[in-house]
C-alpha positions in Angstrom: 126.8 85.5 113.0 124.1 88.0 114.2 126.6 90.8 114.5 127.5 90.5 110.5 123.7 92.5 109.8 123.9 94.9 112.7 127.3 96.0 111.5 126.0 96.1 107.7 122.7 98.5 108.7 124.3 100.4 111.7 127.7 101.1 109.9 126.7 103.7 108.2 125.7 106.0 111.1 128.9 106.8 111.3 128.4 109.0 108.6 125.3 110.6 110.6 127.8 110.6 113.4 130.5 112.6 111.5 128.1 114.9 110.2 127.5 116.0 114.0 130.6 116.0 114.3 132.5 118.1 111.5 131.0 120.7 108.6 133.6 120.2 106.4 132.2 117.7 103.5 135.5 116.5 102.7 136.0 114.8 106.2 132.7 114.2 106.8 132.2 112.3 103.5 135.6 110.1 103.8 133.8 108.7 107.1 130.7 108.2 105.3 132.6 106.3 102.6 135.3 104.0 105.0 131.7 103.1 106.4 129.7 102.5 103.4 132.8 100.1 102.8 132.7 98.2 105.7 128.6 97.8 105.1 129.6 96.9 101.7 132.2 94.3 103.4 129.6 92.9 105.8 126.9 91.8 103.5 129.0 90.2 101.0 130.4 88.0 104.1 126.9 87.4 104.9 126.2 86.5 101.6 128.9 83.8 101.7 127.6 82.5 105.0 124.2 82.0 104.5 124.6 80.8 100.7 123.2 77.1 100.1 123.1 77.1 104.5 120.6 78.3 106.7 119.7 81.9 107.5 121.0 84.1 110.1 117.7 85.2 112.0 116.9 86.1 115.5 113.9 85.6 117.7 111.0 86.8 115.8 112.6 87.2 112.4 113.6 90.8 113.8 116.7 90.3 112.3 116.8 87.9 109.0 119.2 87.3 106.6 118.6 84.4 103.8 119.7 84.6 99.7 117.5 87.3 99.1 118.3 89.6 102.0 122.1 89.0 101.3 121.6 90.0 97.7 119.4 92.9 98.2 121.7 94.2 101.1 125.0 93.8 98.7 123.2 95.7 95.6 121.9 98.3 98.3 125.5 99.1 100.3 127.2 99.5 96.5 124.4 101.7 95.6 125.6 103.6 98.9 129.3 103.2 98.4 128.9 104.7 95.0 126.8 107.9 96.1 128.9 108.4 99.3 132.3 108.5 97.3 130.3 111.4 94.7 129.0 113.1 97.8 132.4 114.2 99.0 133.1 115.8 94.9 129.5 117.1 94.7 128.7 118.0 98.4 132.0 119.9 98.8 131.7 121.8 95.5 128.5 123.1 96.7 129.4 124.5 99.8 132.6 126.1 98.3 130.3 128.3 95.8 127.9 129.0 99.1 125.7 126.9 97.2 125.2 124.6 100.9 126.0 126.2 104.6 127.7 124.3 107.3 124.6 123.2 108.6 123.1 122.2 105.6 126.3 120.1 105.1 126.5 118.7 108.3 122.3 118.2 107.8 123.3 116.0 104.8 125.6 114.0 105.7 123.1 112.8 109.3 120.4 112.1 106.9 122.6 110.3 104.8 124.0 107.9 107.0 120.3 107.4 108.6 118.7 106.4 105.2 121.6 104.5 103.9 121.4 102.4 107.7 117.9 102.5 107.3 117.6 101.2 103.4 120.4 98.3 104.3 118.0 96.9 108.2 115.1 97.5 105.8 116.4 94.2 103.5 118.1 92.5 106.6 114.6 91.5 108.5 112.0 89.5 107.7 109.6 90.6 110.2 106.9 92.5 108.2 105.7 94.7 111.2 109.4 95.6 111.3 109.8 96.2 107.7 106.9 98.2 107.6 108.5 100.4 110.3 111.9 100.5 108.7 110.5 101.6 105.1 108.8 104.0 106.7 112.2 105.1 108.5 113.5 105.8 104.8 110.9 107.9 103.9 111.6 109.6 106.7 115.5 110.4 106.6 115.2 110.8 102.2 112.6 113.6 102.3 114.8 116.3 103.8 117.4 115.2 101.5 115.2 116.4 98.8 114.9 119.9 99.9 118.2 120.2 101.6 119.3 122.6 98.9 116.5 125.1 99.9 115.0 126.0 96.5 111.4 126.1 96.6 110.8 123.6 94.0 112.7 121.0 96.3 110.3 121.8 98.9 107.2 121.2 96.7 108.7 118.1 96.0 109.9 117.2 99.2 106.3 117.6 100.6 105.0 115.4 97.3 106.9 112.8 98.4 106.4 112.6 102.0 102.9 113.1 101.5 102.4 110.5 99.1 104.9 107.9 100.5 102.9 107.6 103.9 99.6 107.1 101.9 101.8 104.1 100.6 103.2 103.0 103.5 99.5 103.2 105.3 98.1 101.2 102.3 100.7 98.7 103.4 100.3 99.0 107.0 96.4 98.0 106.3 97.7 95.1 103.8 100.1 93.9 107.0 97.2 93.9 108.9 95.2 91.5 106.3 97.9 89.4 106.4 98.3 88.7 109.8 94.2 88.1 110.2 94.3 85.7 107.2 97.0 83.8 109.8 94.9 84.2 112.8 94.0 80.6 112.4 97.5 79.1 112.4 99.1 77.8 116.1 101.5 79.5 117.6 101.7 83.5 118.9 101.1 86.8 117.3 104.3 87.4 117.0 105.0 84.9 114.9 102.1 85.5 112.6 104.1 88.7 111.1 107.3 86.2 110.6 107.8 85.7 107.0 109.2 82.2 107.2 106.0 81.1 110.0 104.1 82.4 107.5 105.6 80.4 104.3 105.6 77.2 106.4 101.9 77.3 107.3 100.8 79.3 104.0 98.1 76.5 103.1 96.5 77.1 106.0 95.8 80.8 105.1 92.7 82.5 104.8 92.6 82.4 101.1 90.5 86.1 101.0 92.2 88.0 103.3 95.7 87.1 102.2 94.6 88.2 98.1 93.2 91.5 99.8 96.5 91.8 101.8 98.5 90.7 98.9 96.8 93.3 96.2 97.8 96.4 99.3 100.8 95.1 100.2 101.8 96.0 96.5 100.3 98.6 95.9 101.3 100.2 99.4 105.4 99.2 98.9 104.7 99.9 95.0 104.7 103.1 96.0 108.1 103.1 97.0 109.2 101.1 93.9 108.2 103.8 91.5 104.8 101.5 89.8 102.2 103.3 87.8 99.8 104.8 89.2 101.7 105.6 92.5 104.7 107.1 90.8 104.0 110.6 90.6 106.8 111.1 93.9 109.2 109.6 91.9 110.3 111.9 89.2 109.8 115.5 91.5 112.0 114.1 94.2 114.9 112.6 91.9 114.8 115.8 90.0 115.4 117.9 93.2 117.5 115.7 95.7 121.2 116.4 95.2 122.4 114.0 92.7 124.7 111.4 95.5 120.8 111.9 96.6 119.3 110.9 93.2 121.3 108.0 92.8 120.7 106.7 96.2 116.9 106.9 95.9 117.0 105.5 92.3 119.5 102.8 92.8 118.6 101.6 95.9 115.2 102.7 97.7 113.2 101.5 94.8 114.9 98.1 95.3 113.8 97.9 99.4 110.4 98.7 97.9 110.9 95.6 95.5 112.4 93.4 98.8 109.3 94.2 101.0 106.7 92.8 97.2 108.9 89.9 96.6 108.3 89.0 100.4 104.8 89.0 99.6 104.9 87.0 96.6 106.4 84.4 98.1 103.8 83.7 100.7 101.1 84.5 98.2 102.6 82.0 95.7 103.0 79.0 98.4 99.3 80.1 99.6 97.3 80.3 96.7 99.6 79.4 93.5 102.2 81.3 91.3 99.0 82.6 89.0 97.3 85.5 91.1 100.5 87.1 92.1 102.0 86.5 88.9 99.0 88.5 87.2 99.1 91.6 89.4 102.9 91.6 89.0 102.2 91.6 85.5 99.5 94.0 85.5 101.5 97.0 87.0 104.4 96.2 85.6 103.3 96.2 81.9 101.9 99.9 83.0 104.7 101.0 84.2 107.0 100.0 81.5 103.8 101.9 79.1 104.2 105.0 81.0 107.7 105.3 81.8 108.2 104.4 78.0 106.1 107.3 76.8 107.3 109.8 79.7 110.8 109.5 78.0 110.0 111.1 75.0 111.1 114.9 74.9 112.0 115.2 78.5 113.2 118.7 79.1 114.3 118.1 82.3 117.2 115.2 82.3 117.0 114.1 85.8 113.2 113.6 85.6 114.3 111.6 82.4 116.0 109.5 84.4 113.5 108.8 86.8 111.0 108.0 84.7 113.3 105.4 83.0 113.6 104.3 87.3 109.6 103.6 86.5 110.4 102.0 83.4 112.6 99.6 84.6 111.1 99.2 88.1 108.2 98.0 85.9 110.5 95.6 83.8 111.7 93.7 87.3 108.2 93.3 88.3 107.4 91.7 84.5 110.3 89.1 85.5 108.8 88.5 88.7 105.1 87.8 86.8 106.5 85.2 84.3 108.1 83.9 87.3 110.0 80.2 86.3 113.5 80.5 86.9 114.6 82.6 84.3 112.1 85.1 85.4 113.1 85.4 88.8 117.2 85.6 87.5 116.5 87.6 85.1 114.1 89.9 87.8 117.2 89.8 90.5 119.9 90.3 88.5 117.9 93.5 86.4 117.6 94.7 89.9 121.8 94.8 90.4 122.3 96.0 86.8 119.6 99.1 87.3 121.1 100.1 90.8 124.5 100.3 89.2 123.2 101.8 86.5 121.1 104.7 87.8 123.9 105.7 90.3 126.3 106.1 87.5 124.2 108.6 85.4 123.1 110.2 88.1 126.2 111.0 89.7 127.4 111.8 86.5 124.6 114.3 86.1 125.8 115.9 89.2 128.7 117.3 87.3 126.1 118.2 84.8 124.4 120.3 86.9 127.7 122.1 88.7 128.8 122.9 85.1 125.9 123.8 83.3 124.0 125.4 86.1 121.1 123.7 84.8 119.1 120.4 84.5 117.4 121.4 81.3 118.3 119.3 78.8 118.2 122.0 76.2 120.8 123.9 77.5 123.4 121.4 77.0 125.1 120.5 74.0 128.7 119.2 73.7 129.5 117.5 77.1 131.9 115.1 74.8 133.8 117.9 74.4 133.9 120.4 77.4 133.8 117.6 79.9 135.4 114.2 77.9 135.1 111.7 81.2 132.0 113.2 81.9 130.2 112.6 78.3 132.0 109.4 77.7 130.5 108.0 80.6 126.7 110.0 80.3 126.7 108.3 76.7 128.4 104.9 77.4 125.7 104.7 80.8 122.6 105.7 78.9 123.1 103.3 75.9 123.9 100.8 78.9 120.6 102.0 80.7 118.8 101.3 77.5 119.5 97.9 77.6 122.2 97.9 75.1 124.9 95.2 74.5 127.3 94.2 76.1 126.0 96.1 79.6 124.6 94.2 81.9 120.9 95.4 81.1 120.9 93.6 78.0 121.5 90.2 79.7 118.8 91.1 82.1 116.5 92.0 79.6 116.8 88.9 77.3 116.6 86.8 80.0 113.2 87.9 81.0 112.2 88.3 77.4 113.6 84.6 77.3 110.9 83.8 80.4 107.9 85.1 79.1 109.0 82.9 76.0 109.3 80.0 77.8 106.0 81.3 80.0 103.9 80.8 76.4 103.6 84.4 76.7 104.6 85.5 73.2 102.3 88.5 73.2 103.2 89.7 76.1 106.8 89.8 75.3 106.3 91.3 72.1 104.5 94.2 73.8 107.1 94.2 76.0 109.9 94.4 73.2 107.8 97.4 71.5 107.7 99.6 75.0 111.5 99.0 75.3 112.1 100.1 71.6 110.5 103.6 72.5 112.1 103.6 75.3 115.5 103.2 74.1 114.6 105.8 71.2 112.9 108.3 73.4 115.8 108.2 76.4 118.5 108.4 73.8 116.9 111.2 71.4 117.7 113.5 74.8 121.0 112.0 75.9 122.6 112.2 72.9 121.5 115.6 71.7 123.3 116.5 75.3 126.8 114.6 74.6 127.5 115.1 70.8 127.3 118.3 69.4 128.7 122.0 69.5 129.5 123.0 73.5 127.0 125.6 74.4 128.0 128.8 76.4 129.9 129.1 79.1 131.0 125.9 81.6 131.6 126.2 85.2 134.5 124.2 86.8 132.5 121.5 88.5 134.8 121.3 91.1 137.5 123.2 93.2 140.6 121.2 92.9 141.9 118.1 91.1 141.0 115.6 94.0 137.1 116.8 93.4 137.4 116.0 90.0 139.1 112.6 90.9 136.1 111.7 93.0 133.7 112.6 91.0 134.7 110.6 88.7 136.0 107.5 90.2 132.1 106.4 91.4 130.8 106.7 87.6 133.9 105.0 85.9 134.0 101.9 88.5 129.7 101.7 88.1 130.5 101.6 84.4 133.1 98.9 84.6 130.9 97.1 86.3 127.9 97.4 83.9 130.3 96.1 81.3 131.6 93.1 83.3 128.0 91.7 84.4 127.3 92.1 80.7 130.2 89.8 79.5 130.0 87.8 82.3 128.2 87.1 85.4 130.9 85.9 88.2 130.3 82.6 90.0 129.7 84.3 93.3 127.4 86.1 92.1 125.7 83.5 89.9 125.4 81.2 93.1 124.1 83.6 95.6 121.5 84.4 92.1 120.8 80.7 92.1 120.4 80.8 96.2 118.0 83.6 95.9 115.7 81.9 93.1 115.2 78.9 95.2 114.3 80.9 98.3 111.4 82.4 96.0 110.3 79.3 94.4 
């Protein structure tokens, strides 16, 4: 059983492996991809073996898989599947133009197999000395990522983030630490005073202080990583810059380990000191995240940073679900989390092709994409008013069932402030989208991509995220409903 997470989290080194290997993106990315399949593969099967059963989990919780790690690894290997398929389209394209030089390609695909292994071991412990290091590991292999297309900007950025992200990841480190001396009372070694489920088996016996002080750090430290207001400001320069598989990778699934390593937190906060402190600092950045990403959507000139500050938006929407809490919160929370992943990766893959047409991630400069670029505007327009939490995509359901938990929370204010932030949102994100799809074609296009079999790959990531939006918003499967289910009760 322990072999099913090393295989999920070191399958994708293969991809780092071909990269070494070869510099031509075509090869290198069909490795990535048969990996990121068999990751994908390997945390579904530990999804069905630990559902309603016992965890797979080594000495020390080094290695942990229950409900929640299952779901989180599944939602981050698809996120990875999805990219990996787009970087062989987008990375190739590049390096025909000259856009990308061997090493830069064979520097991509090395740090994409290390993040994606690192993002997918990052979910699959529940050590938090371990998951500390691991996040940190991500930070790590993304930030070259961001500036391995060399333009100044993407350096800037790159820097931003790296410099920002370990101030995070140190505010966690010091709420780790609190942790661990709020259970220096409790039997048993050190070692097992950093093992989630020691530490949710003897959370009454807790030092009450030192676990809300570790608490409040822990989430603001991994809320860095989750995009929440006020330590956001990475978020929107590094998925403007990063190569879009890049984008979609960092959107879709870093933000969610970020979300893994809270919801850790709030479990052992909850069972120490009742669902009502964690439930109010959940709710606290999350309402200002939702209020900033909201107003940050209107008149973005840039669409990419558009998109990531709709990542904030909706980062701050899971972490509402979470604060109501009840079961319909937590669903609704986990399940928002799937539908954004798929979600983000879709329009930001999509905006890859954007950006090899156009030549451009201004918004203002294109008009028309219905028309010049048919599969690519169908599916820009189709996954924005499916971002937006339109019906019948899979956001919607999300939405309403966390709307339906504040409800049933007696939080009616809350959920109508909620319901007016989501408005703007929707108006602002589509006022931009839609002013790019419909219209008159401006200028001159591009070719996106050299050959029929680019265009093929680039779009079969976007069209099978898409479908999948559309099925979770018609109906949720019964696999996925149970592991759901599986997860919730882990929480509560």
């Amino acid at each position: 059983m322990i072999l099913l997470p090393i295989l999920a989290s070191c399958l994708p080194l293969l991809g780092s492996v071909a990269g070494l290997l070869t510099s031509r993106a075509q090869l290198a990315g069909g490795i990535a991809v048969a990996a990121a399949v068999g990751s994908l593969g390997a945390a579904v099967a530990e999804a069905a073996m630990t559902g309603g059963g016992a965890p797979i989990a080594s000495a020390g919780s080094f290695i942990y898989v229950d409900g929640i790690s299952a779901f989180f690894a599944i939602t981050v290997a698809i996120v990875v599947l999805l990219a990996g398929i787009g970087s062989i389209a987008y990375v190739h394209a590049q390096q025909v133009r000259g856009e990308l030089s061997p090493n830069r390609v064979r520097a991509y695909f090395v740090l994409w197999g290390l993040f994606a292994g690192s993002m997918v071991a990052s979910v699959e412990t529940a050590n938090l000395g371990l998951l500390f290091v691991l996040v940190e590991a991500c930070t790590l292999a993304s930030v070259v990522l961001v500036a391995i297309e060399g333009r100044t900007s993407g350096l800037e950025a790159g820097w931003r983030y790296v410099i920002i992200s370990s101030l995070g990841i140190t505010i966690a480190l010091v709420g780790t630490l609190f942790v661990f001396f709020a259970a220096t009372a409790l039997p048993g070694s050190p070692e097992q005073h950093l093992t989630w489920a020691y530490l949710v088996h003897h959370a009454r016996q807790l030092d009450g202080t030192g676990l809300r002080l570790g608490f409040l750090l822990a989430v603001v430290g991994y809320g860095t990583k989750v995009g929440l207001v006020p330590m956001h400001t990475w978020l929107p320069d590094a998925h403007a810059e990063a190569p879009s598989p890049a984008s979609a990778m960092l959107s879709g699934a870093l933000l969610n380990v970020g979300m893994y390593a809270i919801l850790r937190y709030v479990v052992i906060a909850d069972r120490a000191l009742g669902p009502a402190y964690a439930s109010h600092v959940l709710l606290t950045f999350g309402f200002l995240s939702v209020a900033l990403g909201a107003l940050f959507l209107v008149r973005r000139r840039d669409f990419k940073r558009l998109w990531a500050y709709s990542s904030v938006e909706h980062m701050g929407i899971i972490a509402i679900g979470l604060g109501f809490g009840g079961v319909l919160g937590l669903y609704g929370a986990l399940l928002h989390t799937l539908n954004h992943a798929v979600g983000k990766a879709v329009l930001f893959l999509a905006g890859g092709t954007l950006v090899l047409a156009y030549e451009t991630r201004q918004a203002s400069r294109i008009s028309g994409v219905l028309s010049s670029l048919p599969v690519t505007g169908a599916v820009l327009l189709l996954g924005s008013l499916a971002v937006v939490g339109s019906p019948p995509f899979g956001l919607f359901i999300s939405e309403f069932t966390i709307v339906r938990a504040g409800l049933a929370a007696q939080s009616p204010a809350l959920v109508g402030l909620l319901l007016l932030l989501l408005v703007l949102a929707f108006i602002g994100f589509m006022y931009t989208t839609s002013r790019m799809v419909l219209g008159e074609p401006k200028g001159q296009q591009r070719q996106p991509y050299p050959g029929r079999l680019g265009a093929v790959l680039a779009a079969v990531p976007i069209l099978l995220g898409l479908a999948g939006l559309l099925v979770l918003g018609l109906w949720v499967p019964g696999v996925l409903n149970s592991l759901l289910m599986h997860s919730v009760e882990v929480i509560r």
